[in-house]
C-alpha positions as a Markdown table, in Angstrom:
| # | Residue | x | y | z |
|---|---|---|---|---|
| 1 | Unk | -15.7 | 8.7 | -5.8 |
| 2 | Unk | -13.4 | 5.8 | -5.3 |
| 3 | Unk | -10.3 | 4.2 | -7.3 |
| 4 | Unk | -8.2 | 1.0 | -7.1 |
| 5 | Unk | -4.6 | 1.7 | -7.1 |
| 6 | Unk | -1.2 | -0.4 | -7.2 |
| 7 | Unk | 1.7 | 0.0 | -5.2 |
| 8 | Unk | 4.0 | -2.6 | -3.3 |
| 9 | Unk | 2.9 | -5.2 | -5.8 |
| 10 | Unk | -1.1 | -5.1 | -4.0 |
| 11 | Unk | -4.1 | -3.2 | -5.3 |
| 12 | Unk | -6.3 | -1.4 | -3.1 |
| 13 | Unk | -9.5 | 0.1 | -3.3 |
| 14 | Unk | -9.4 | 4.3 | -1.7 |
| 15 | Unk | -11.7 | 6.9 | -1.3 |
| 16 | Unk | -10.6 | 10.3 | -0.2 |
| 17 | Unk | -10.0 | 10.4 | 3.5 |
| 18 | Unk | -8.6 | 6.8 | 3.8 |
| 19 | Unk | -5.9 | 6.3 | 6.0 |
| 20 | Unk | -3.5 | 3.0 | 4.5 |
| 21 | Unk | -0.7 | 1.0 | 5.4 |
| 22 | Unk | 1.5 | 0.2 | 2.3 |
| 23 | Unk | 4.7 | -1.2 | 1.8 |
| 24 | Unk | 7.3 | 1.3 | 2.2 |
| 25 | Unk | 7.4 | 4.2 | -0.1 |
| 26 | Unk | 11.0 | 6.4 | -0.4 |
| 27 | Unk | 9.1 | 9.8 | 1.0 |
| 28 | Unk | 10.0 | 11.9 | 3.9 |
| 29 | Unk | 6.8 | 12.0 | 6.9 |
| 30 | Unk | 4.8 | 15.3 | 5.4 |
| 31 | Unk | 5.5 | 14.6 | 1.5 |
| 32 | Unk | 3.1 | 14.6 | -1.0 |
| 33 | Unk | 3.3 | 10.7 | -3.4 |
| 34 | Unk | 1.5 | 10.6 | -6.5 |
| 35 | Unk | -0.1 | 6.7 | -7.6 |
| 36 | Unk | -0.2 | 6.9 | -11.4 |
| 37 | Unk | -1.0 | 3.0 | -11.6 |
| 38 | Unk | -4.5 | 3.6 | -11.0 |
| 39 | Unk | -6.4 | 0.1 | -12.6 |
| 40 | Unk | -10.5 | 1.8 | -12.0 |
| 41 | Unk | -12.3 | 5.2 | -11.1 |
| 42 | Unk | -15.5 | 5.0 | -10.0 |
| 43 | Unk | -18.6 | 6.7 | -8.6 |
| 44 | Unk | -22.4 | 5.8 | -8.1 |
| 45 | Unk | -23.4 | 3.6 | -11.3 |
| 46 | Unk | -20.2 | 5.0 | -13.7 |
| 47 | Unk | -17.3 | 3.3 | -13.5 |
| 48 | Unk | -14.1 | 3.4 | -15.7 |
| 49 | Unk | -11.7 | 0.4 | -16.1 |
| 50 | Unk | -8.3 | 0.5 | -18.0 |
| 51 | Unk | -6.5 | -1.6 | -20.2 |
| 52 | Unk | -4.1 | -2.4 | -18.0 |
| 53 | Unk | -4.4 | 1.5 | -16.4 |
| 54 | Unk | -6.9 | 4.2 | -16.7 |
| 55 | Unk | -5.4 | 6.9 | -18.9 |
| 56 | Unk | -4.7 | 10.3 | -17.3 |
| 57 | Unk | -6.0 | 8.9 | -13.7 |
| 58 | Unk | -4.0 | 9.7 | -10.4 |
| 59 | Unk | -4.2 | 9.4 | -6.8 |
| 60 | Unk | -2.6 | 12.6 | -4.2 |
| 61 | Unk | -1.7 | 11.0 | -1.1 |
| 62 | Unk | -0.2 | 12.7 | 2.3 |
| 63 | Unk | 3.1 | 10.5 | 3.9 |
| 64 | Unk | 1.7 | 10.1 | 7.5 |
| 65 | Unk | 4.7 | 8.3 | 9.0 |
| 66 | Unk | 7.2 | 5.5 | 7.9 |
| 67 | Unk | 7.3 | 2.8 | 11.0 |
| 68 | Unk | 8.0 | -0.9 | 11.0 |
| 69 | Unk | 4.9 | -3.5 | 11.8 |
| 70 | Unk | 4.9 | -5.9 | 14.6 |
| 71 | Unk | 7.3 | -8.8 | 15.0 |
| 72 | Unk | 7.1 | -12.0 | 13.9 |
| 73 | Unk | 9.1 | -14.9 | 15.6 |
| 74 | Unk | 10.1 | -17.2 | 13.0 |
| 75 | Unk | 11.2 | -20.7 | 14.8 |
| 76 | Unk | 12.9 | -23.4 | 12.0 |
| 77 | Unk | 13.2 | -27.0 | 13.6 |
| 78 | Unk | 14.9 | -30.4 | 12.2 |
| 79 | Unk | 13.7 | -33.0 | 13.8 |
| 80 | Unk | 15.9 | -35.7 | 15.6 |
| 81 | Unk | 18.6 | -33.3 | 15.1 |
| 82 | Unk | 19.2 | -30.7 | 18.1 |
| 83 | Unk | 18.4 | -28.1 | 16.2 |
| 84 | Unk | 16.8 | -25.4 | 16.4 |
| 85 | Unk | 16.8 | -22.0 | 15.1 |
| 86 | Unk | 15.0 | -18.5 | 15.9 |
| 87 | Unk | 14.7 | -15.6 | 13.6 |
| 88 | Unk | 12.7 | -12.6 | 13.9 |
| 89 | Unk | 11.5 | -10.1 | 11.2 |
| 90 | Unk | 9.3 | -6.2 | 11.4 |
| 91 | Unk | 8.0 | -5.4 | 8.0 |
| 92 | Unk | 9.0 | -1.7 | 7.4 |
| 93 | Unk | 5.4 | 0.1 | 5.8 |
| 94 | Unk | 4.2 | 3.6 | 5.1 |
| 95 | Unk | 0.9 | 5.6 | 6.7 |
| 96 | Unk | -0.6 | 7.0 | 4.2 |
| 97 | Unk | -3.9 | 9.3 | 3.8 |
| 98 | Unk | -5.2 | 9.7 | 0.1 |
| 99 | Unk | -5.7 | 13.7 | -0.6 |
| 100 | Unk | -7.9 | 13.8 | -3.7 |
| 101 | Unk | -8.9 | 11.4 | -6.7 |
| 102 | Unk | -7.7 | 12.6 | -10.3 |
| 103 | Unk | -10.3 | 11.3 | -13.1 |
């Protein structure tokens, strides 16, 4: 069974056992999150779609860890000018592993 869920303003498709990376999520490592958004549910040849969400559908996910992803150096340049400047940024994301799928 599978379901395609929104959170961080991204859909993603999950089975039970998948390990993601979303955007960060205000749980402690250990907690239990809840995705109520859930757009499908699906198994082998009977799938349900909602209108915008499926009605009653959730998604029981584990908190792995809370980290920040790699850096990216960011360089702005003006031509003819001198200038340069260098800015770096880590996007901060949750690990998460989905528990169960609620039709």
């Amino acid at each position: 069974m599978y379901a395609i869920i929104v959170t961080g303003g991204k859909q993603y498709k999950v089975q039970t056992g998948d390990v993601l990376f979303v955007e960060k999520l205000e749980a402690e490592e250990g907690a239990e999150v809840k995705f109520e958004s859930v757009l499908a549910v699906g198994e082998e040849g009977a799938v349900k779609f909602g209108a915008p969400t499926v009605e009653g559908a959730s998604v029981a996910a584990k908190v792995v860890k809370n980290g920040k992803g790699k850096k990216l150096n960011i360089i702005t340049y003006r031509p003819k000018k001198g200038s340069v400047r260098r800015m770096g940024h880590r996007q901060p994301y949750t690990k998460v592993e989905i528990t169960a799928i609620n039709a």
